[in-house]
PDB file of N, CA, C, O and CB in Angstrom:
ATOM      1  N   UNK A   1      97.859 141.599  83.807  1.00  0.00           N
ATOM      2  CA  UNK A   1      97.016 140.623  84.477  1.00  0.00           C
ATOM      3  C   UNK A   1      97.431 139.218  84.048  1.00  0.00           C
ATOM      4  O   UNK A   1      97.685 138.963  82.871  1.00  0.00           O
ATOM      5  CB  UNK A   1      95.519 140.878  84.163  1.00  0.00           C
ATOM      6  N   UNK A   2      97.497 138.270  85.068  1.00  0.00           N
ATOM      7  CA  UNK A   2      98.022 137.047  84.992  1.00  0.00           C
ATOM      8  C   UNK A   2      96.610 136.020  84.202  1.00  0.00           C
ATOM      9  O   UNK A   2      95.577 136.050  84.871  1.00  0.00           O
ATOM     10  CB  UNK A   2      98.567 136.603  86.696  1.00  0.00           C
ATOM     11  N   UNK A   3      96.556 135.346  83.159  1.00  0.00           N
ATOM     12  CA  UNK A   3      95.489 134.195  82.530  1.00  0.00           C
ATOM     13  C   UNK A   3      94.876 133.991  83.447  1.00  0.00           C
ATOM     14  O   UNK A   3      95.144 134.438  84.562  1.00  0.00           O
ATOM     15  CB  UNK A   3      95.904 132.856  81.961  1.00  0.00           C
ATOM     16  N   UNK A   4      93.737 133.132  83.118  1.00  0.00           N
ATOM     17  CA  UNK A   4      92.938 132.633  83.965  1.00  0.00           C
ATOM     18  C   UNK A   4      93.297 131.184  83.842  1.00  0.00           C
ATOM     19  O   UNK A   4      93.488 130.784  82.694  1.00  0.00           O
ATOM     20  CB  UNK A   4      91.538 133.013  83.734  1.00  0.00           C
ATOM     21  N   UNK A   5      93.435 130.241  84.926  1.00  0.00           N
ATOM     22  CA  UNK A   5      93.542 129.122  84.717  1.00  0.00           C
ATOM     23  C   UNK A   5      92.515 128.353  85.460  1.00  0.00           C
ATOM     24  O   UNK A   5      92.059 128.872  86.479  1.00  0.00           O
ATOM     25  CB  UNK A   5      94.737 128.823  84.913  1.00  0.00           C
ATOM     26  N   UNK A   6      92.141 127.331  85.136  1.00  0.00           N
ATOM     27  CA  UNK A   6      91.539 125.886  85.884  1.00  0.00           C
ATOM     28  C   UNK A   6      92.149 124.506  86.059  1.00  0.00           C
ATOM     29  O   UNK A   6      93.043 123.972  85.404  1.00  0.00           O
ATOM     30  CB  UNK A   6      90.412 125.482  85.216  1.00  0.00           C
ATOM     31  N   UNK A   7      91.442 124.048  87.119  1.00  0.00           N
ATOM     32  CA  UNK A   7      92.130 122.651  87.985  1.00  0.00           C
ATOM     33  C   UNK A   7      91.051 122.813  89.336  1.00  0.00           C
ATOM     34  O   UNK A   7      90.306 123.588  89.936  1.00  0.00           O
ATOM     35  CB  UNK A   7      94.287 122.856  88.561  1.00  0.00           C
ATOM     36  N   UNK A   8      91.480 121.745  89.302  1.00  0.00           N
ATOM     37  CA  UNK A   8      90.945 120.572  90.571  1.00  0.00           C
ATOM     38  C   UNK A   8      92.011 120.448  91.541  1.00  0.00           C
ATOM     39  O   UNK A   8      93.191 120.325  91.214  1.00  0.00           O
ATOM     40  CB  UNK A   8      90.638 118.881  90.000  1.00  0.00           C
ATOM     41  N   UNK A   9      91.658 120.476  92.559  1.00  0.00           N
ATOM     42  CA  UNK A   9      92.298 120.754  94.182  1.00  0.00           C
ATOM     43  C   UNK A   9      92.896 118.988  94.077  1.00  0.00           C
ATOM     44  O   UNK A   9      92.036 118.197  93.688  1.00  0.00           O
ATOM     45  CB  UNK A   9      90.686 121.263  95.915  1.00  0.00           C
ATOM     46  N   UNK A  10      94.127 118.467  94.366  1.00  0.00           N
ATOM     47  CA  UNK A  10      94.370 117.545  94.693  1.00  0.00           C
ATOM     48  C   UNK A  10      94.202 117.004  96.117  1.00  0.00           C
ATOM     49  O   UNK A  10      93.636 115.988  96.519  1.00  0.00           O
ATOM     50  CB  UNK A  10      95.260 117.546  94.276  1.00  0.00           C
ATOM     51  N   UNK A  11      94.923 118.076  96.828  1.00  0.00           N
ATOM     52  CA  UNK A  11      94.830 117.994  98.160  1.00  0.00           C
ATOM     53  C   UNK A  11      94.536 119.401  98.988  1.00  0.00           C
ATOM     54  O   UNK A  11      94.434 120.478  98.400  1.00  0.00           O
ATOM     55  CB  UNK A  11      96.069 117.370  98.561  1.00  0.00           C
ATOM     56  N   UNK A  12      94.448 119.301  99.998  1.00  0.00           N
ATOM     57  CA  UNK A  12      94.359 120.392 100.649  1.00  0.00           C
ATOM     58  C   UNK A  12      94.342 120.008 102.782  1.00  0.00           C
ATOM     59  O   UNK A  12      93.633 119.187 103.364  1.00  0.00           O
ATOM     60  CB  UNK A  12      92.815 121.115  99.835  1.00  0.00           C
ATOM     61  N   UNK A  13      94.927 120.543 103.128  1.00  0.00           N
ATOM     62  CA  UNK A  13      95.718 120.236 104.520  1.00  0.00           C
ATOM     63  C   UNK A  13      94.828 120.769 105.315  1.00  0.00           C
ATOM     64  O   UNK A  13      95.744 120.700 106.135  1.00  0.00           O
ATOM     65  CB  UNK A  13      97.224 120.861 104.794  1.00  0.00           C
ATOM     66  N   UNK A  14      93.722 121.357 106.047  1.00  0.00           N
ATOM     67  CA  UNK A  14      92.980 121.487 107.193  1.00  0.00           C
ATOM     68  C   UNK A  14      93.644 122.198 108.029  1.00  0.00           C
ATOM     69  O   UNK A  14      93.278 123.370 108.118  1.00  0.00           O
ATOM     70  CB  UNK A  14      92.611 120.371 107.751  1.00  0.00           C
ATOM     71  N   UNK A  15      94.517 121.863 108.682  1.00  0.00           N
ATOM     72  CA  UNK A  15      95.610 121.934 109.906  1.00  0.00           C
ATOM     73  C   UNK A  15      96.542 123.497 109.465  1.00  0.00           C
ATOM     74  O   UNK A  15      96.774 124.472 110.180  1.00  0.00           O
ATOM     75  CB  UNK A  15      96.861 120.185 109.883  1.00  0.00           C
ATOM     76  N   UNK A  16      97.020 123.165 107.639  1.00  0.00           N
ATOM     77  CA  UNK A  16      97.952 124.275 107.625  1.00  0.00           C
ATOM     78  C   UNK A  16      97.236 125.690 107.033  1.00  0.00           C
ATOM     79  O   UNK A  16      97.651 126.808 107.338  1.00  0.00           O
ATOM     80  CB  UNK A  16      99.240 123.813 106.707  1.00  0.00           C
ATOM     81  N   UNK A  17      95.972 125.420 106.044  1.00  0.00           N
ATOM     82  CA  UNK A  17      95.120 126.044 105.325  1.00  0.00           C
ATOM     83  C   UNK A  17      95.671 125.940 103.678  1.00  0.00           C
ATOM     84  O   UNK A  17      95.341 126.722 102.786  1.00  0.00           O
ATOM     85  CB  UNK A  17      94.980 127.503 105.957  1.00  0.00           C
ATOM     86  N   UNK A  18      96.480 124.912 103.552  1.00  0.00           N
ATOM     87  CA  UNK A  18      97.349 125.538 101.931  1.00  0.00           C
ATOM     88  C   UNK A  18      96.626 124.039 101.374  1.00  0.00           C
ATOM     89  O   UNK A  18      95.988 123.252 102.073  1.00  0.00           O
ATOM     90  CB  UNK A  18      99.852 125.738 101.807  1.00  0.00           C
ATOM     91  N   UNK A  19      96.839 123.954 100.367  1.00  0.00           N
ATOM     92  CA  UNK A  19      97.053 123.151  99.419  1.00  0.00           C
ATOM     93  C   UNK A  19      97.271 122.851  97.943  1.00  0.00           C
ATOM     94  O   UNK A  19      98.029 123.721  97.513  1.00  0.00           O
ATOM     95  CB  UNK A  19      96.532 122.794  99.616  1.00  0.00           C
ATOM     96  N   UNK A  20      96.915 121.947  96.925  1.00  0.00           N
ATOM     97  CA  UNK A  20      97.609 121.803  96.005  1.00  0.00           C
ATOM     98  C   UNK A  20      96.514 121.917  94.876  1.00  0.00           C
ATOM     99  O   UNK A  20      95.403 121.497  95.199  1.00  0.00           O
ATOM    100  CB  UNK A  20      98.439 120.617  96.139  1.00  0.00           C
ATOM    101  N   UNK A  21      96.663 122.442  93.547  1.00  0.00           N
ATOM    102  CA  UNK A  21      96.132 122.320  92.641  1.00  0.00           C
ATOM    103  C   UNK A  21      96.351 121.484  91.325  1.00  0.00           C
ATOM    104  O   UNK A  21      97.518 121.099  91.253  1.00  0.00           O
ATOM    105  CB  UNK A  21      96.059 123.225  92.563  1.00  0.00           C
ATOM    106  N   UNK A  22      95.629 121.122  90.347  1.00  0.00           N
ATOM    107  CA  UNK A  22      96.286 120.502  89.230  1.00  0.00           C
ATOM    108  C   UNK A  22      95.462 121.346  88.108  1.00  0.00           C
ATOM    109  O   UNK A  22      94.253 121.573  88.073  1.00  0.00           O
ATOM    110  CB  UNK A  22      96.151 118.728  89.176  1.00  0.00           C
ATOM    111  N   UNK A  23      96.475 121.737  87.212  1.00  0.00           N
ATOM    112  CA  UNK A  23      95.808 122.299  86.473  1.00  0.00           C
ATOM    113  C   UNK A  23      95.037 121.386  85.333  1.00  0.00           C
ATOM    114  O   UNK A  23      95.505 120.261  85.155  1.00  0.00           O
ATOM    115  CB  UNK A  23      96.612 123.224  86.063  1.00  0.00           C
ATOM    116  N   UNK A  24      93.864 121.790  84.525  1.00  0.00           N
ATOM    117  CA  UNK A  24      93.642 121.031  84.251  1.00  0.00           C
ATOM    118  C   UNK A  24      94.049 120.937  82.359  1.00  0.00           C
ATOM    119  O   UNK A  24      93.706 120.219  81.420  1.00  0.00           O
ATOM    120  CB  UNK A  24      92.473 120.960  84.926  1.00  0.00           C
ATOM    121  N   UNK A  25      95.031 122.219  82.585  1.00  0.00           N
ATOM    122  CA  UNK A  25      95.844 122.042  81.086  1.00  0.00           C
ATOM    123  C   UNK A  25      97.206 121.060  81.397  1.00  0.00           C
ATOM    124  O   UNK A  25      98.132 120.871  80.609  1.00  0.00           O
ATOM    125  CB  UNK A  25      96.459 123.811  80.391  1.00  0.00           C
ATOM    126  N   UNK A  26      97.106 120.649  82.380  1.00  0.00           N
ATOM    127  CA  UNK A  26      98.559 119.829  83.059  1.00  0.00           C
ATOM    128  C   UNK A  26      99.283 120.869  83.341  1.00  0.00           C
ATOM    129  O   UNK A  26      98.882 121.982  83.681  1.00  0.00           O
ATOM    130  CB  UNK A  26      99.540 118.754  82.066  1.00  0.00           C
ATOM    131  N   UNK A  27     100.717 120.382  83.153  1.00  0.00           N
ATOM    132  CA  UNK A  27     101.743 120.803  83.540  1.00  0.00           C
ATOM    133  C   UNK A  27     101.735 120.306  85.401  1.00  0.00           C
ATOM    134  O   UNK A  27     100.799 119.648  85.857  1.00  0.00           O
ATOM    135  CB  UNK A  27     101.762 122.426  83.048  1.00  0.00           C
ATOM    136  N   UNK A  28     102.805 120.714  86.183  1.00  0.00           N
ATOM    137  CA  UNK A  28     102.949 120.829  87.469  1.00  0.00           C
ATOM    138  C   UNK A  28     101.925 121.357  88.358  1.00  0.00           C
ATOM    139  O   UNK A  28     101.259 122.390  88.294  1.00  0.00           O
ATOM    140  CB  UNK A  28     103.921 121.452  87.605  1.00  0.00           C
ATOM    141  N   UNK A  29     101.959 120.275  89.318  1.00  0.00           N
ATOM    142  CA  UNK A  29     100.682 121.194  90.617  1.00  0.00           C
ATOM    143  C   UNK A  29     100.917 122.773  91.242  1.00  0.00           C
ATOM    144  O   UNK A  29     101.999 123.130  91.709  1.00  0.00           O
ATOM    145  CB  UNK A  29     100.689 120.220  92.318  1.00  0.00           C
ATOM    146  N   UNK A  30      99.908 123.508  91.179  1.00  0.00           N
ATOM    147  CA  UNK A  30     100.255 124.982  91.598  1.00  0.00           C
ATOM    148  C   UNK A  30      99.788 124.684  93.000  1.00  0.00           C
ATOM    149  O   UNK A  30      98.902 123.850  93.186  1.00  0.00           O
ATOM    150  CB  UNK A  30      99.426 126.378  90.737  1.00  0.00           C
ATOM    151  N   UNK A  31     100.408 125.398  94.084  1.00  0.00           N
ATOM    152  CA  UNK A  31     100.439 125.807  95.430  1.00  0.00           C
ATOM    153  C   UNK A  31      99.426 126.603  95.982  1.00  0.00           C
ATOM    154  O   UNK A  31      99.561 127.824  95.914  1.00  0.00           O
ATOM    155  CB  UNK A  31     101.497 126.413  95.642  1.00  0.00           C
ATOM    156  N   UNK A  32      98.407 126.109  96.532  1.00  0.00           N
ATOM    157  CA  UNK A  32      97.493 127.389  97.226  1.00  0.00           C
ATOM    158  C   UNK A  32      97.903 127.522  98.906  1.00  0.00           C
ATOM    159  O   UNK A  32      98.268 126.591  99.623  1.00  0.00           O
ATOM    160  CB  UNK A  32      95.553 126.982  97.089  1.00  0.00           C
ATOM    161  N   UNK A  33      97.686 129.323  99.405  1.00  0.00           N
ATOM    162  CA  UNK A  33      98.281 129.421  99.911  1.00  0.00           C
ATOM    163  C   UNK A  33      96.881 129.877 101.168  1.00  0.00           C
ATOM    164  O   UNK A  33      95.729 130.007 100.757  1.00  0.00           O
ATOM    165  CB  UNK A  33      99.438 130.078  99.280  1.00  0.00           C
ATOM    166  N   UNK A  34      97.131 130.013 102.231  1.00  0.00           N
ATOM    167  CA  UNK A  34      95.670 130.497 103.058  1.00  0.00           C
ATOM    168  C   UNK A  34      95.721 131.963 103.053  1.00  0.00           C
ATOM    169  O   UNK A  34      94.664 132.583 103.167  1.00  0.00           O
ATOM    170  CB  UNK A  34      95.520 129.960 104.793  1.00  0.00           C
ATOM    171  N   UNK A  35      96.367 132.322 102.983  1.00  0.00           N
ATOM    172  CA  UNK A  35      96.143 133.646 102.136  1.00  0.00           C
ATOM    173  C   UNK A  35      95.201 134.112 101.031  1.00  0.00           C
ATOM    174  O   UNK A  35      94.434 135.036 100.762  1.00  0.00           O
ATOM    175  CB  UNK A  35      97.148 133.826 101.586  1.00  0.00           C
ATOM    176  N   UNK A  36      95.565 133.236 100.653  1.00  0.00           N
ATOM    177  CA  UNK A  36      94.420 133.273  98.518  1.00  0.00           C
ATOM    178  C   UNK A  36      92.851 132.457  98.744  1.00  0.00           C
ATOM    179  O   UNK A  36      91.795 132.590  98.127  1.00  0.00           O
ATOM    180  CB  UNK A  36      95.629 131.632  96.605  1.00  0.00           C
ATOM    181  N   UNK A  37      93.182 131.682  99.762  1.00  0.00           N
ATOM    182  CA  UNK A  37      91.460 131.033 100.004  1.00  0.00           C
ATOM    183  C   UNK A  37      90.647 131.886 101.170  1.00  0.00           C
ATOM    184  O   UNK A  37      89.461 131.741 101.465  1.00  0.00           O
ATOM    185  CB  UNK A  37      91.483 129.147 100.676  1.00  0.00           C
ATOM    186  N   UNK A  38      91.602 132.823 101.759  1.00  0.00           N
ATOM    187  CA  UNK A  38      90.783 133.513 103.051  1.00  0.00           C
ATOM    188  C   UNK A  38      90.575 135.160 101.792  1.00  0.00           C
ATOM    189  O   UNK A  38      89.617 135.882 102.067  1.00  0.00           O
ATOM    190  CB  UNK A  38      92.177 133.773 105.167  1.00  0.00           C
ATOM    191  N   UNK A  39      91.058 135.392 101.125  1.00  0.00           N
ATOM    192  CA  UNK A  39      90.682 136.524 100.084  1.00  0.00           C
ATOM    193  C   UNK A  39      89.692 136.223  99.431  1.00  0.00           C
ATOM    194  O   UNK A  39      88.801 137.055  99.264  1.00  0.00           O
ATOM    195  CB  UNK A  39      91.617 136.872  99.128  1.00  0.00           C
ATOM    196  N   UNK A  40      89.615 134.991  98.918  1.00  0.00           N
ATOM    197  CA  UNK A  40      88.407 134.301  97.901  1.00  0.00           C
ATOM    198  C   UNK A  40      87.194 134.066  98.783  1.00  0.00           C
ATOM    199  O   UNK A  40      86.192 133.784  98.126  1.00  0.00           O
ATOM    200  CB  UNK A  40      88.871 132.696  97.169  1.00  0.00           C
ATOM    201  N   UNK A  41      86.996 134.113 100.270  1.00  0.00           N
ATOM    202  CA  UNK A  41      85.930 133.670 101.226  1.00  0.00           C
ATOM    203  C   UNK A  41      85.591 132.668 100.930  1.00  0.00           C
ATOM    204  O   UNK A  41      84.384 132.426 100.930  1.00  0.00           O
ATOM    205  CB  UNK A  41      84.874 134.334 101.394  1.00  0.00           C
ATOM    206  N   UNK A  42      86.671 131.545 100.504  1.00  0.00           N
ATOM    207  CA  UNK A  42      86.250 129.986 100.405  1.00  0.00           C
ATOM    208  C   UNK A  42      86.376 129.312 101.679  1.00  0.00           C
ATOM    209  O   UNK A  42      85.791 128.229 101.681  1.00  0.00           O
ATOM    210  CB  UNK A  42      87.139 129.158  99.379  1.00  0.00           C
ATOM    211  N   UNK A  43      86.758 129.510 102.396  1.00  0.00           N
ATOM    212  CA  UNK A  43      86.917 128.710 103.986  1.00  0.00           C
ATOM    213  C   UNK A  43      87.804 127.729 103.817  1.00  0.00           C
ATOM    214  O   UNK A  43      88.716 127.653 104.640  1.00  0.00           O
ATOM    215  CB  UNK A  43      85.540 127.949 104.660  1.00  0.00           C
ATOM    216  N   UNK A  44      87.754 126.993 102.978  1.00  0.00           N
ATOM    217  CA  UNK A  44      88.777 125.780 103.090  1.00  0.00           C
ATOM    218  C   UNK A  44      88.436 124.915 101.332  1.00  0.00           C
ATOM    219  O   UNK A  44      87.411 125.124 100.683  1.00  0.00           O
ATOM    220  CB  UNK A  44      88.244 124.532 104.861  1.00  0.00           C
ATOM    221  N   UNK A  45      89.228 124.262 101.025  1.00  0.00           N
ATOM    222  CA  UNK A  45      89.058 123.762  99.661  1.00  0.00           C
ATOM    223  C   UNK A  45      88.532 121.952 100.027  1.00  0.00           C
ATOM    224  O   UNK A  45      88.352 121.336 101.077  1.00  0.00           O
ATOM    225  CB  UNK A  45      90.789 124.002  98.663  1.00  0.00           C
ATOM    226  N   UNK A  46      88.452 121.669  98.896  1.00  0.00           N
ATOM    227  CA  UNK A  46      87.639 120.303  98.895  1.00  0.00           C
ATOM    228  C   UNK A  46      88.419 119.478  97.779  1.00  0.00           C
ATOM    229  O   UNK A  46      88.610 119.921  96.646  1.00  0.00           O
ATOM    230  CB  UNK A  46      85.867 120.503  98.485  1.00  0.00           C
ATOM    231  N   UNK A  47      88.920 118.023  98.292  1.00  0.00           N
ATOM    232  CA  UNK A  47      89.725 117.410  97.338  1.00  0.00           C
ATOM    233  C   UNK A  47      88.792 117.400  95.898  1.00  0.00           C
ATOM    234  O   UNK A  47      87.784 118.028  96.221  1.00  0.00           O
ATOM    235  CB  UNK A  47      90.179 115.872  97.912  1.00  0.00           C
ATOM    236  N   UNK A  48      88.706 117.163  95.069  1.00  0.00           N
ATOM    237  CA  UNK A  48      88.151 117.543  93.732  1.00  0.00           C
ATOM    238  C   UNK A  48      87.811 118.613  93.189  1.00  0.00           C
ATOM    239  O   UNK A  48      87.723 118.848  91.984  1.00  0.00           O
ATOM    240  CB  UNK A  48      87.306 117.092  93.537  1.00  0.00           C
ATOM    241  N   UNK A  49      87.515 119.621  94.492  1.00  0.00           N
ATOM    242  CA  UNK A  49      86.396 120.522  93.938  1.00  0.00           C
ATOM    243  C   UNK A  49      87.805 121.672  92.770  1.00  0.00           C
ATOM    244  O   UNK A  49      89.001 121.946  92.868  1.00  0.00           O
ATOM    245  CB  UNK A  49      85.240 121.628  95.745  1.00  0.00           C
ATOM    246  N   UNK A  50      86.312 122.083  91.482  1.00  0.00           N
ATOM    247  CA  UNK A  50      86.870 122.637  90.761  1.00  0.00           C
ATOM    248  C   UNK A  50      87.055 124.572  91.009  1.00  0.00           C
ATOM    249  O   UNK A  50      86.368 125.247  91.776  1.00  0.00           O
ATOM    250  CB  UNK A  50      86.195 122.064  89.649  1.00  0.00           C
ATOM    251  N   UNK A  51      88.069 125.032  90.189  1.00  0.00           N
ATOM    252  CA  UNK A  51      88.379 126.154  90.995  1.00  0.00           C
ATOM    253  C   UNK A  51      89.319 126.773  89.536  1.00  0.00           C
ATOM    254  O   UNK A  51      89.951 126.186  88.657  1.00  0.00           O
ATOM    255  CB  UNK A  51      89.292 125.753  92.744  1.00  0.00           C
ATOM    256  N   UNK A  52      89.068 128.052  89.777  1.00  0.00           N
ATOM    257  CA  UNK A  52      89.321 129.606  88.141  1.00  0.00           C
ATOM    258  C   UNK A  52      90.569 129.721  89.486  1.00  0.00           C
ATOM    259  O   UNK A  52      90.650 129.235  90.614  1.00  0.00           O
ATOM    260  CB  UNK A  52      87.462 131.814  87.597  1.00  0.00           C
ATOM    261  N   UNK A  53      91.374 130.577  88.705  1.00  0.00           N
ATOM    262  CA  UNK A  53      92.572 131.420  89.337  1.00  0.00           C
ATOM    263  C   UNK A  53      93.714 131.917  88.745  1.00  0.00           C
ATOM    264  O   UNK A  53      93.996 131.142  87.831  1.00  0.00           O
ATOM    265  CB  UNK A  53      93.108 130.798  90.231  1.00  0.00           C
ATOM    266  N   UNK A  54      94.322 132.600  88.789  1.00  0.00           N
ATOM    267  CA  UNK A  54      95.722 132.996  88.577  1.00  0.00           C
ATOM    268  C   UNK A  54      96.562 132.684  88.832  1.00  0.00           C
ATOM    269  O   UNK A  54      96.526 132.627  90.062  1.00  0.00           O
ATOM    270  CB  UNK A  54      96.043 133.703  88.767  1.00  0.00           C
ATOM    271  N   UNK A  55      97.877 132.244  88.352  1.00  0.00           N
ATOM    272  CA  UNK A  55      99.129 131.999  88.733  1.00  0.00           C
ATOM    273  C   UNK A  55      99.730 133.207  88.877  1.00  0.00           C
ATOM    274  O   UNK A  55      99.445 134.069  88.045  1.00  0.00           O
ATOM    275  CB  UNK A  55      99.803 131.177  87.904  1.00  0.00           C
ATOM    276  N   UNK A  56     100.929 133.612  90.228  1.00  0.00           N
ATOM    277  CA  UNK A  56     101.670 134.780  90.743  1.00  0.00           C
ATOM    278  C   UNK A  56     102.522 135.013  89.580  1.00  0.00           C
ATOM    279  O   UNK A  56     101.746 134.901  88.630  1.00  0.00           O
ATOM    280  CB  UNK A  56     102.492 134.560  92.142  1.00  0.00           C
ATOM    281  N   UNK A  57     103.164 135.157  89.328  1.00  0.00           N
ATOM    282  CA  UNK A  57     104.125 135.713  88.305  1.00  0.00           C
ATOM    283  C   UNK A  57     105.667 134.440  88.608  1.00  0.00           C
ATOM    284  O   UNK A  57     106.617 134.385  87.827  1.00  0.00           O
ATOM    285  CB  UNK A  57     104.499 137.805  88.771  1.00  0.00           C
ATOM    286  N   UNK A  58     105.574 133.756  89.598  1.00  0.00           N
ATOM    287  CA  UNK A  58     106.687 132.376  90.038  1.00  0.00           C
ATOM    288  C   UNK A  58     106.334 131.434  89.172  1.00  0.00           C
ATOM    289  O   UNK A  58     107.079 130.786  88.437  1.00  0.00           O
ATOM    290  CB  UNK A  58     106.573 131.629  91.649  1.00  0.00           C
ATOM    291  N   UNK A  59     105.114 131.370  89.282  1.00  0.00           N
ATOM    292  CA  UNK A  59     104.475 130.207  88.200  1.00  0.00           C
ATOM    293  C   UNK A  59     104.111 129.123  88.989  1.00  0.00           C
ATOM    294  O   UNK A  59     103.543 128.263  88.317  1.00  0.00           O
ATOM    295  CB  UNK A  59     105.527 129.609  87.002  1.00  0.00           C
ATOM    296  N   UNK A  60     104.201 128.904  89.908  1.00  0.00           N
ATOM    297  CA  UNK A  60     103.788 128.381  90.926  1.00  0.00           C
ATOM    298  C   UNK A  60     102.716 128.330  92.080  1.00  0.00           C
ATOM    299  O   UNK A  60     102.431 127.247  92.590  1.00  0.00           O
ATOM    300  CB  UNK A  60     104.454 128.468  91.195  1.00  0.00           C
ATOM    301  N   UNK A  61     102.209 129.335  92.432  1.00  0.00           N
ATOM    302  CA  UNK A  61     101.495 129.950  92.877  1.00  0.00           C
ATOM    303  C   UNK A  61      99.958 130.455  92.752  1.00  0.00           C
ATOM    304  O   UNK A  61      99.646 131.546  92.275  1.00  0.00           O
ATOM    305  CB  UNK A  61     102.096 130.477  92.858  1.00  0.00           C
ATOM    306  N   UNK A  62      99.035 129.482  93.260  1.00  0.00           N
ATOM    307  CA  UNK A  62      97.596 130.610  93.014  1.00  0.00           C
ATOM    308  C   UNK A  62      97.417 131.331  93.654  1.00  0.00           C
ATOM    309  O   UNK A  62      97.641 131.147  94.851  1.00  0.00           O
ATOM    310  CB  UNK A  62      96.352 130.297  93.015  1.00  0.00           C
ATOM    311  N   UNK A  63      96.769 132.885  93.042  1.00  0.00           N
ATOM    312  CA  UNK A  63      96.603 134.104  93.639  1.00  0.00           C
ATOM    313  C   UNK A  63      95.166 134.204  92.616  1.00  0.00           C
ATOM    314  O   UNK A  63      94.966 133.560  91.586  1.00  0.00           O
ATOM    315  CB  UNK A  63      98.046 135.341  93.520  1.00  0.00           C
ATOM    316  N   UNK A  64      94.176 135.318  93.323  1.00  0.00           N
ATOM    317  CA  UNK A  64      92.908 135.144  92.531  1.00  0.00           C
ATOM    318  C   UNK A  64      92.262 133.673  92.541  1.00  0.00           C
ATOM    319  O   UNK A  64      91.885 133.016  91.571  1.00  0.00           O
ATOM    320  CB  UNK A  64      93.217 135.535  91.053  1.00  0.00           C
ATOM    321  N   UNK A  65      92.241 133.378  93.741  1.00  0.00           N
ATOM    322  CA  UNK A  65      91.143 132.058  93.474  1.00  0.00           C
ATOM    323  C   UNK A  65      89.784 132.319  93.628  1.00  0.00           C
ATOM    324  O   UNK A  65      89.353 133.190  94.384  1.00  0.00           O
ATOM    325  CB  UNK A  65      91.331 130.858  94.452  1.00  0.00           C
ATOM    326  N   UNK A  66      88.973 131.464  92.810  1.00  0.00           N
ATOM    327  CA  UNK A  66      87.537 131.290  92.793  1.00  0.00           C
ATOM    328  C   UNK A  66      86.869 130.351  92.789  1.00  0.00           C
ATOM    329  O   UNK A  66      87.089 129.832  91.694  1.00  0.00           O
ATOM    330  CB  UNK A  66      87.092 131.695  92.067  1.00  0.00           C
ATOM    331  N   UNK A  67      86.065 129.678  93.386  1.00  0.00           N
ATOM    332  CA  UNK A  67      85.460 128.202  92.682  1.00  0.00           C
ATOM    333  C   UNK A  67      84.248 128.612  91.593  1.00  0.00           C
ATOM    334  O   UNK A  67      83.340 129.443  91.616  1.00  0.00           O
ATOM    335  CB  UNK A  67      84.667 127.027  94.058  1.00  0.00           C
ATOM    336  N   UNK A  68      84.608 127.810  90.829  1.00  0.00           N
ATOM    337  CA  UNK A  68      83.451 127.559  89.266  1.00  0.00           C
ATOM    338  C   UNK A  68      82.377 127.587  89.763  1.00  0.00           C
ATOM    339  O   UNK A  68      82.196 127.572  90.981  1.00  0.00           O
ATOM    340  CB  UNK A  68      83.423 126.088  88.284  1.00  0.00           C
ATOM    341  N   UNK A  69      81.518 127.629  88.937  1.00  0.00           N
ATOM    342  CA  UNK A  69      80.022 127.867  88.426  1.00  0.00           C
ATOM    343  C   UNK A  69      79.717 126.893  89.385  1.00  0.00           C
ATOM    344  O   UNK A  69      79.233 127.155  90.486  1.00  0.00           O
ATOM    345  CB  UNK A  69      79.493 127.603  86.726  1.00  0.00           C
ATOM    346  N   UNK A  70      80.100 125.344  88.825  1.00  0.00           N
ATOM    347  CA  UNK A  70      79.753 124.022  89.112  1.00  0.00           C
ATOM    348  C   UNK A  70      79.797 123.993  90.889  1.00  0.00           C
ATOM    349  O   UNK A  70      78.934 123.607  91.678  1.00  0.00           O
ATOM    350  CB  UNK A  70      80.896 122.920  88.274  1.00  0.00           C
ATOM    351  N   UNK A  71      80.865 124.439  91.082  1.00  0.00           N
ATOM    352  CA  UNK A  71      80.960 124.050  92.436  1.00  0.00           C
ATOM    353  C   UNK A  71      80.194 125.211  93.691  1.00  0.00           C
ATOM    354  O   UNK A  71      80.559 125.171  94.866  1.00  0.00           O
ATOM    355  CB  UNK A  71      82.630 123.875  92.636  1.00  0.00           C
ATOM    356  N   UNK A  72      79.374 125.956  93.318  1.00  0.00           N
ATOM    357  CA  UNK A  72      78.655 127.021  93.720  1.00  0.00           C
ATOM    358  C   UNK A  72      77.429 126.962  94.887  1.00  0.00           C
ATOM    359  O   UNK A  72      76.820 127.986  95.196  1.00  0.00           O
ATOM    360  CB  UNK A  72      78.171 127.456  92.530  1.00  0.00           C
TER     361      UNK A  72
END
């Protein structure tokens, strides 16, 4: 099983369903894909909003997304 990580949505595209994460240990923005937000039954992400997940094994990639407590 891949860590659990957290971050905040930088962006997120409407039009394509993907967008971007930042983790909030840093490093590089991870990739969300509409795939991983239509599994999670989030509908669409929200620039700030905070969000749990997994990185794919690329390292790049969220798979297992969730939004936090906070954002509920």
């Amino acid at each position: 099983m891949n860590p659990i990580v957290f971050g905040t949505v930088r962006c997120f595209d409407t039009k394509t369903g993907s967008g971007w994460i930042s983790p909030n240990s840093g490093g590089p923005d991870i990739s969300v894909r509409p795939a991983a937000i239509s599994h999670a039954n989030l509908g669409q992400l929200s620039k700030g909003q905070t969000l749990g997940f997994s990185v794919h094994k690329d390292n790049r990639t969220a798979v297992d997304l969730w939004a936090t407590w906070s954002n509920r």
